[in-house]
C-alpha positions as CSV (number, residue, x, y, z in Angstrom):
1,X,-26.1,-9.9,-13.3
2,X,-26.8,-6.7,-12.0
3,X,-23.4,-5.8,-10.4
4,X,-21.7,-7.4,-13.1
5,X,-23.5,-4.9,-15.6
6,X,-22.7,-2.0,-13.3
7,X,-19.1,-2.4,-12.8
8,X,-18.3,-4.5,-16.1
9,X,-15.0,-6.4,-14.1
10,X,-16.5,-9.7,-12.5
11,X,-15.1,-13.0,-13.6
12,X,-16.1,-16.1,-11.8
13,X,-14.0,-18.0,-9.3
14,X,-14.6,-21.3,-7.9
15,X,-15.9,-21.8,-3.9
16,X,-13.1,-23.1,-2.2
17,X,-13.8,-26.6,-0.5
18,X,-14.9,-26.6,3.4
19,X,-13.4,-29.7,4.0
20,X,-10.3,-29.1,5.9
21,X,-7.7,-31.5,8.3
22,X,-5.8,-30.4,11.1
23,X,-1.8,-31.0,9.7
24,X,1.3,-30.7,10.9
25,X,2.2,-29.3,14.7
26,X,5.3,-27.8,13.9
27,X,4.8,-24.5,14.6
28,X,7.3,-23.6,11.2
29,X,4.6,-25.6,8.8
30,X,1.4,-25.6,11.4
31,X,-1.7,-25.7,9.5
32,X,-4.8,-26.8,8.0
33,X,-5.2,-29.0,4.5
34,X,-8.0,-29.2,2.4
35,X,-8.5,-33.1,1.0
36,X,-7.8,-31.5,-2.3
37,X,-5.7,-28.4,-2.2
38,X,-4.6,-25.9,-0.6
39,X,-3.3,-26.0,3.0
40,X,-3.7,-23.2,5.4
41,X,-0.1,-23.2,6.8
42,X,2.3,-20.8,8.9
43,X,1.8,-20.8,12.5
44,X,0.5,-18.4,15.2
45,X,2.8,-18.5,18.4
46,X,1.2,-17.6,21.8
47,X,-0.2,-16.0,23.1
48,X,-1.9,-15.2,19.3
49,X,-2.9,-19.1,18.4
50,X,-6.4,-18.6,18.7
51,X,-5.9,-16.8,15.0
52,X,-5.2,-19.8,13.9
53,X,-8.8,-21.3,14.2
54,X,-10.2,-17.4,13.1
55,X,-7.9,-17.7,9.9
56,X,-9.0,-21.3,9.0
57,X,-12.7,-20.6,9.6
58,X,-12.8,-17.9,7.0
59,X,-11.4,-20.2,4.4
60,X,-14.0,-23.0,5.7
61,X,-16.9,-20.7,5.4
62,X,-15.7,-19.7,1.8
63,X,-15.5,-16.4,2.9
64,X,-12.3,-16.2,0.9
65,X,-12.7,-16.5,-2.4
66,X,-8.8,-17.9,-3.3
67,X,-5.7,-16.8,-1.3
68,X,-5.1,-14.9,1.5
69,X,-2.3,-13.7,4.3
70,X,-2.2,-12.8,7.6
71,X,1.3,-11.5,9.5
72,X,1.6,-9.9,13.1
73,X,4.6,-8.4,15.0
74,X,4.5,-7.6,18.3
75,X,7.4,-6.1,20.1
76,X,9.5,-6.8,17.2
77,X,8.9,-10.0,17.0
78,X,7.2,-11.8,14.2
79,X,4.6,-13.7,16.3
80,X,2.1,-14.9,13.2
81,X,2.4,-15.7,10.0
82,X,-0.7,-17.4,8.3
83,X,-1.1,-17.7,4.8
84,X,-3.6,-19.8,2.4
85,X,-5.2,-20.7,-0.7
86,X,-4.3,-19.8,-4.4
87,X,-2.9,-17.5,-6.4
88,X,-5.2,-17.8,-9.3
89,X,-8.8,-18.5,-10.0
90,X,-7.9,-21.6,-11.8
91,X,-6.6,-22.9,-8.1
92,X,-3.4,-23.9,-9.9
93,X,-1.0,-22.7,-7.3
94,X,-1.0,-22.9,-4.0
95,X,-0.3,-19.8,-1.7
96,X,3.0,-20.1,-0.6
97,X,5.6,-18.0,2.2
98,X,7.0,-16.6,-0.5
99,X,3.8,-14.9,-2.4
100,X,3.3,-11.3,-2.6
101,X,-0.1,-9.6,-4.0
102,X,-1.0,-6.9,-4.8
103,X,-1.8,-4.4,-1.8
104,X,-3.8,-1.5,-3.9
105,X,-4.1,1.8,-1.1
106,X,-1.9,0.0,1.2
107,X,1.1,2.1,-1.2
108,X,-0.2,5.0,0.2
109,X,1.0,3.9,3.6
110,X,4.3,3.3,2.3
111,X,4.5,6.9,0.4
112,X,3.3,8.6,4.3
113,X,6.0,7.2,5.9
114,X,8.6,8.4,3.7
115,X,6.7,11.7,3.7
116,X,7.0,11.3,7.4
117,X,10.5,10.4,7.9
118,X,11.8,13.5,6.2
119,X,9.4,16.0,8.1
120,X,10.4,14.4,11.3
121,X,13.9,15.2,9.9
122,X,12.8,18.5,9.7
123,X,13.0,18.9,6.0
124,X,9.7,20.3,6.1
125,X,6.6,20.8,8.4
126,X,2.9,19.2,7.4
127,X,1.8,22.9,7.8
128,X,4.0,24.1,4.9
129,X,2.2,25.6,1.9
130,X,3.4,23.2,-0.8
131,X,4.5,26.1,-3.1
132,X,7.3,26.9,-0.7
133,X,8.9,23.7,-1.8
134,X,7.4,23.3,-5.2
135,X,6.5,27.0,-6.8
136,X,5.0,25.7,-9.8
137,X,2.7,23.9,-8.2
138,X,0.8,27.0,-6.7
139,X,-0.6,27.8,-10.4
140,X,-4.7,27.5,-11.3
141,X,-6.0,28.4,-8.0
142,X,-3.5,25.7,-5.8
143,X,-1.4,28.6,-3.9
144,X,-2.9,28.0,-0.5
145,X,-2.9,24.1,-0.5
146,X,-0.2,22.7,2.5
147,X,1.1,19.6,2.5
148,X,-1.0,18.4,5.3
149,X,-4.2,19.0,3.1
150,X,-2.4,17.1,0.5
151,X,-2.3,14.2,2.7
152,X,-6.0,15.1,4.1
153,X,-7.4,14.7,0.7
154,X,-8.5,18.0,1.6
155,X,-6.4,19.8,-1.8
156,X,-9.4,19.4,-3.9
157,X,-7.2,17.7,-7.0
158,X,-8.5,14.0,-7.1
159,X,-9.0,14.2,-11.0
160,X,-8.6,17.1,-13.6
161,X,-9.1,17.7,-17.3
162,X,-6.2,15.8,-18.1
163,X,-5.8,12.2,-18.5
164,X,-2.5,10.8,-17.2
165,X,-0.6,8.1,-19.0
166,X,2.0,5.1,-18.3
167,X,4.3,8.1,-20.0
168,X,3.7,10.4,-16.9
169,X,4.0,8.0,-14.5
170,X,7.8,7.1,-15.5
171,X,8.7,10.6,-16.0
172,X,8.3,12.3,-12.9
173,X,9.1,15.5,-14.5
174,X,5.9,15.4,-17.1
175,X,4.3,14.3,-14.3
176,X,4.9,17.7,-11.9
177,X,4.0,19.6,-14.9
178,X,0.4,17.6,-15.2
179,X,-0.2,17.8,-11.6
180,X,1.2,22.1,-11.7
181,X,-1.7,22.5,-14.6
182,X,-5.0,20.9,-12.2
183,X,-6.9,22.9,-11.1
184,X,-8.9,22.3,-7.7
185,X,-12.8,20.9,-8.0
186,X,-13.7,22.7,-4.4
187,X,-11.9,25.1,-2.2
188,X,-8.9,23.0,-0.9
189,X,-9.2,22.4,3.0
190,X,-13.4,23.4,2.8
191,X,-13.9,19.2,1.8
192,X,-12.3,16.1,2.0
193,X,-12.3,13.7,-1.0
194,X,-10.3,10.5,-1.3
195,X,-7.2,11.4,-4.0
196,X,-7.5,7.5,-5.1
197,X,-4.0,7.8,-7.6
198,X,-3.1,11.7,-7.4
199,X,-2.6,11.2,-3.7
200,X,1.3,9.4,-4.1
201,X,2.3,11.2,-7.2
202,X,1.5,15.1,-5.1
203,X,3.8,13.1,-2.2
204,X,6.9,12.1,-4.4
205,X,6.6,15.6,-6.2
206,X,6.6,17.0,-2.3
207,X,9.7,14.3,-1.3
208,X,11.5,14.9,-4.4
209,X,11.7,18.9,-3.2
210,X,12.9,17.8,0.2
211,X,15.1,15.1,0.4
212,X,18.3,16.4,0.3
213,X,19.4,14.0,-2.4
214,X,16.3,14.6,-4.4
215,X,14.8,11.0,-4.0
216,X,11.9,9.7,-5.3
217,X,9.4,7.7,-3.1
218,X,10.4,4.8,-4.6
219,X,14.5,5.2,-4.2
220,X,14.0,6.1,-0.4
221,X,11.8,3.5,0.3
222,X,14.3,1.1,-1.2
223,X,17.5,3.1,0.6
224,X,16.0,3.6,3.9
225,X,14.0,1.4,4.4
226,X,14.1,-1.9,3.3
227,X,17.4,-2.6,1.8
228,X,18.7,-0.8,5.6
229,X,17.0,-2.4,7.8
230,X,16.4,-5.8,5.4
231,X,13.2,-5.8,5.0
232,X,12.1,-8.2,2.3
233,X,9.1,-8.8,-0.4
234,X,7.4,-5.2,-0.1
235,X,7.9,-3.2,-3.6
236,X,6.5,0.1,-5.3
237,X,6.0,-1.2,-8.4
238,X,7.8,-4.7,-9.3
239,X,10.9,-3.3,-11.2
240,X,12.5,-7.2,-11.1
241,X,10.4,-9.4,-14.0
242,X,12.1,-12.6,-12.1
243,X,10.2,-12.2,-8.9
244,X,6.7,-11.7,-11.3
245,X,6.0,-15.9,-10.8
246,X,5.4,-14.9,-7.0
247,X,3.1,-12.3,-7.7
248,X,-0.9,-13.7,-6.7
249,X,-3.4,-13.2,-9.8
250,X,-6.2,-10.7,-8.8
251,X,-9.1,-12.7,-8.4
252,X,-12.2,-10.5,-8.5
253,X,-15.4,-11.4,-6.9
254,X,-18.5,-12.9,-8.5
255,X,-22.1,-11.1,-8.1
256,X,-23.1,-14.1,-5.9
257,X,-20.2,-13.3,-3.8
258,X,-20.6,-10.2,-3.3
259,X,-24.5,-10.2,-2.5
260,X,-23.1,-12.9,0.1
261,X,-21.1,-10.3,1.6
262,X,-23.8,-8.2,0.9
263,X,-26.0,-10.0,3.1
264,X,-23.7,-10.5,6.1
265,X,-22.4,-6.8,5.9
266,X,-24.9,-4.7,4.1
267,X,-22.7,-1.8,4.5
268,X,-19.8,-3.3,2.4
269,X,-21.8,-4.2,-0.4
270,X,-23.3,-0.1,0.1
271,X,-19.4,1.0,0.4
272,X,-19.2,-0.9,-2.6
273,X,-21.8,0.4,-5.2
274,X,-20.1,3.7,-4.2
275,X,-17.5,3.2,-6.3
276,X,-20.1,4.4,-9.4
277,X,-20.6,8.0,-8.1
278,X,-19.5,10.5,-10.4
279,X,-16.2,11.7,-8.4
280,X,-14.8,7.8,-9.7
281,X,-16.0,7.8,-13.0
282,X,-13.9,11.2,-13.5
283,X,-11.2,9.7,-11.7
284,X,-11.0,6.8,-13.7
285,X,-11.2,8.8,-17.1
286,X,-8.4,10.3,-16.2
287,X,-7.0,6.8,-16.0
288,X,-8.7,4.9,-18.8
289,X,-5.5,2.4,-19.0
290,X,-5.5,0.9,-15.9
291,X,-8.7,-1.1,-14.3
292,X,-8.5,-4.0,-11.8
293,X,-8.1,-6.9,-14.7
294,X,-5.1,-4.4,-15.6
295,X,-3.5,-5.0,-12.3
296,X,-2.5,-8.7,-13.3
297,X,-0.6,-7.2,-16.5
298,X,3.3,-7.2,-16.0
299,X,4.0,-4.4,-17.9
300,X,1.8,-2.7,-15.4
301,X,3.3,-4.1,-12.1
302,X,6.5,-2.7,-13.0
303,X,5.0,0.6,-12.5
304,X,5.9,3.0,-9.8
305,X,2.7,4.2,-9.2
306,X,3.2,5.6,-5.3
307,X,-0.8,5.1,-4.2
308,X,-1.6,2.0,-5.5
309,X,1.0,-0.1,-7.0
310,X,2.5,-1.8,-4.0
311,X,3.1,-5.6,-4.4
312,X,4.0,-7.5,-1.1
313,X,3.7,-10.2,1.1
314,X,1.6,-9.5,4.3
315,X,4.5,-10.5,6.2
316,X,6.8,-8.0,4.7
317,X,4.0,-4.9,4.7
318,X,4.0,-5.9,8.8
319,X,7.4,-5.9,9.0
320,X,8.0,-2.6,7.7
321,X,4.9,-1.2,9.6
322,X,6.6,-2.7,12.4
323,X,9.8,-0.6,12.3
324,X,7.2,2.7,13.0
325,X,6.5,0.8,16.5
326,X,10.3,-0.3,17.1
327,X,11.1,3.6,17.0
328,X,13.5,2.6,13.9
329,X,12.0,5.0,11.4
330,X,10.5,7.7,13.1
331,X,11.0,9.6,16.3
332,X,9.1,8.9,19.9
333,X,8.8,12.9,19.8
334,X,7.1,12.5,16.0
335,X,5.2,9.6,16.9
336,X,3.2,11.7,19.8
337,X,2.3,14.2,17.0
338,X,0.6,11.7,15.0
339,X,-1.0,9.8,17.9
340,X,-4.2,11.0,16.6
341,X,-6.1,12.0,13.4
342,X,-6.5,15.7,12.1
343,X,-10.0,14.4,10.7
344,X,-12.4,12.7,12.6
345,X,-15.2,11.0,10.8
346,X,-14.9,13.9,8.4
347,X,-17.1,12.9,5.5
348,X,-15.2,11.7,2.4
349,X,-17.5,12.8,-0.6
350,X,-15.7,10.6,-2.9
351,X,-15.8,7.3,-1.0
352,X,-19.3,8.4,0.7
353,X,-18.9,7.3,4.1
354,X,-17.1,9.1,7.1
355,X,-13.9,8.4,7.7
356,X,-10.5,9.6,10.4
357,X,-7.6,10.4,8.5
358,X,-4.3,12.4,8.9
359,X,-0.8,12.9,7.9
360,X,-1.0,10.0,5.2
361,X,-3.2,7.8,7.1
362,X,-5.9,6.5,7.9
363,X,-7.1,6.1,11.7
364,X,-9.3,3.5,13.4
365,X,-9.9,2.3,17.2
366,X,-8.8,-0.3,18.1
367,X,-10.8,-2.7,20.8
368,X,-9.1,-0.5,23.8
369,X,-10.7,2.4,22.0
370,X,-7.3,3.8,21.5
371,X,-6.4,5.5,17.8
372,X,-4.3,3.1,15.6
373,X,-3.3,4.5,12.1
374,X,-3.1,2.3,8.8
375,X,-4.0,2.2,5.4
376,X,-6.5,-0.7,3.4
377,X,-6.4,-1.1,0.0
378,X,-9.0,-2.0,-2.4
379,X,-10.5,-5.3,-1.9
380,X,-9.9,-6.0,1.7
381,X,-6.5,-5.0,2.0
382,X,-5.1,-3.6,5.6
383,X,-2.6,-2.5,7.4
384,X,-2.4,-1.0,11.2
385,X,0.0,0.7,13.8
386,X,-0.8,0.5,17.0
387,X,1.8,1.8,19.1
388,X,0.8,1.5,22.3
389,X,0.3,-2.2,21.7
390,X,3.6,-1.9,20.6
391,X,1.7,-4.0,17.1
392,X,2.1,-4.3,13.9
393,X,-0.4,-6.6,11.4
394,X,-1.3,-6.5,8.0
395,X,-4.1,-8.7,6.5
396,X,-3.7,-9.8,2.3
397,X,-5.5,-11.1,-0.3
398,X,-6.1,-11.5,-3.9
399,X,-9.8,-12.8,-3.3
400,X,-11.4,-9.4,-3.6
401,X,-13.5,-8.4,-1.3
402,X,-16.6,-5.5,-1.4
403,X,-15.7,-4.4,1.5
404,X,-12.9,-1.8,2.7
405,X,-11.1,-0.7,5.7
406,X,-12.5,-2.1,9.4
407,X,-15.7,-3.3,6.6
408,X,-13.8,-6.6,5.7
409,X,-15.3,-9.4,7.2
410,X,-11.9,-11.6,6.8
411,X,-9.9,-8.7,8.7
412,X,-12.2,-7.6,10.8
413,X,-12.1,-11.2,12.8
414,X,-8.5,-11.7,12.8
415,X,-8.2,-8.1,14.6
416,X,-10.5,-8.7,16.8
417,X,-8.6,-11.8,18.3
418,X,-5.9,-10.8,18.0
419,X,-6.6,-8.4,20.6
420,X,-8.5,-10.7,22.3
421,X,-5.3,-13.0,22.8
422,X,-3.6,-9.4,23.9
423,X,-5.9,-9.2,26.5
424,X,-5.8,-12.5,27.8
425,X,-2.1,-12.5,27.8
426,X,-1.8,-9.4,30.2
């Protein structure tokens, strides 16, 4: 009961079964049933069928927990869409096409590229002080911070004296003023430290200063981005209550699970009992209100919290990831200048382990050992760009996981085939 003790937010979910059929060979309802509920279904066109097998053996290995997604573009073209499991612990309802979970950090993805949109607009420039844009914010020691150590988490401001409430987060003007009166915990630029929820609120104070019809995140994500180019089930913050019944339960992971995990990937479980350094219990004071179990409350999914309230389908987190690659959303000229991080393996003294990051992002190699950019999200959610494989995928699931980023067991698989059936296809 040790972990349970530690982190106090552990319920017990059931194993799923391991007995699974091969079913239908449609590749529209494709997939693999359980004898008892629920069915792996979508399908995996080729060259990328092998994910197939890689997506049904995680399930049959009860690696996941209860549901799970799985969605691919390449060259614009949605070429695999896999999804399984359930959306609650009590494995009441079955994943469907249309489910959406919640994608934690992935949001933060979503806030860069609207960040990035405008600078490649040339509203502003990553090397900008922020107080140019936003004077107030240059008060208690903050005069010096630029946007691109903002999205660094270089800007020293993950927490403060102040705690933040649901009040702040709907009134973006209280919230500038909280944010103006922080006061930085090291010398901005000297460290990095993961912002875990001050990251997208400092971004839609920055986008609110430059878009020239003084847009939220959340409004220019909706305008220019997925109601333009009809992109579907991807929200910041669930504003419609009638779309809530598609919405996954947060399962979280039992102790056994997660000294399973533990075992096979010592590093998660390590990542994982990170999460009790001091730098997170002062962030989460600041945020007493809102703890994973919290996540599954509506009146908190209606939030628009920019770095970790986005609710999606893996499908539709692809698909806008996918517009980066089509050249829809950002320029080829822009997409040169973040072809590679600003950080590399830069120590993050709030997460604990090194990481690549830059302009929003978060970089990885992929198996070329070319930079790819992304975002995960707590739990095993992720999400990569890799342009030169003209790709787009994003991996989902309300199972939580210990592990984070390229640490995810689940994920970690289903990349590696999938550029293993890249390979083979060339």
């Amino acid at each position: 009961m040790f972990l349970l003790k530690l982190f106090r937010f552990y319920p017990s979910p059931r194993h799923l079964s391991r007995l699974l059929c091969r079913s239908s060979m449609n590749p529209s309802d494709r997939g693999y049933c359980l004898e008892a509920p629920p069915c792996i279904e979508g399908f995996a066109l080729a060259p990328f069928a092998c994910l197939e097998e890689i997506f049904r053996e995680n399930f049959e290995m009860s690696w996941e927990s209860a549901g799970a997604a799985f969605a691919v573009y390449h060259k614009g073209e949605l070429v695999v869409d896999l999804y399984a499991g359930y959306t609650d612990d009590e494995r009441n309802s079955r994943w469907s096409q249309s489910t959406m979970t919640h994608v934690f950090s992935i949001t933060k993805s979503l806030s860069a590229i609207v960040l990035a949109m405008l600078i490649d607009k040339g509203r502003a420039s990553y090397d900008d002080l922020v107080c140019q844009h936003w004077p107030e914010f240059a008060q208690n020691g903050k005069a010096g911070i630029t946007i691109k150590q903002i999205t660094q988490h270089e800007a020293g401001i993950p927490y403060g004296n102040e705690a933040f409430t649901v009040e702040d987060v709907l009134d973006p003007s209280k919230m500038s003023r909280k944010l103006e009166r922080m006061t930085p915990i090291w010398i901005p630029g000297m460290k990095c430290g993961y912002h875990a929820l001050t990251f997208g609120f400092l971004i839609d104070q920055i986008v609110r200063r430059i878009d020239p019809k003084k847009r939220g995140v959340v409004e220019f994500f909706q305008e220019e981005i997925t109601n333009k180019y009809g992109v579907k089930d991807v929200f910041i913050g669930l504003a419609d209550d009638q779309l809530n019944n598609r919405v996954a339960k947060v399962v979280e992971a039992t102790d056994e699970q997660l000294l399973e995990e533990g075992r096979r990937n010592p590093e998660a479980l390590r990542r994982f009992a990170f999460y009790n350094n001091e730098h997170w219990r002062r962030l989460y004071e600041n945020w007493p209100w809102i703890r994973i179990p919290d996540y599954n409350k509506l009146e908190n999914r209606r939030l628009p919290m920019l770095s970790n309230m986005g609710i999606g389908s893996a499908r539709g987190v692809a698909r806008v990831h996918a517009l980066i690659v089509e050249g829809k959303l950002l320029s080829a000229k822009f997409l040169e200048t973040i072809d590679q991080p600003q950080l590399i393996s830069q120590h993050d003294i709030v997460n604990g382990y090194p990481e690549s990051k830059g302009f929003g992002w978060q970089y990885t190699k992929n198996k070329l050992g070319k930079w790819i950019f992304g975002h995960s999200g707590y739990g095993g959610q992720n999400v990569r760009v890799d342009v030169g494989s003209q790709l787009a995928y994003a991996y989902v699931c309300n199972g939580l996981k210990a592990g984070d980023a390229d640490c995810v067991d689940t994920f970690c698989r289903l990349q590696d085939a999938l550029y293993d059936c890249l390979k083979r296809s060339q």
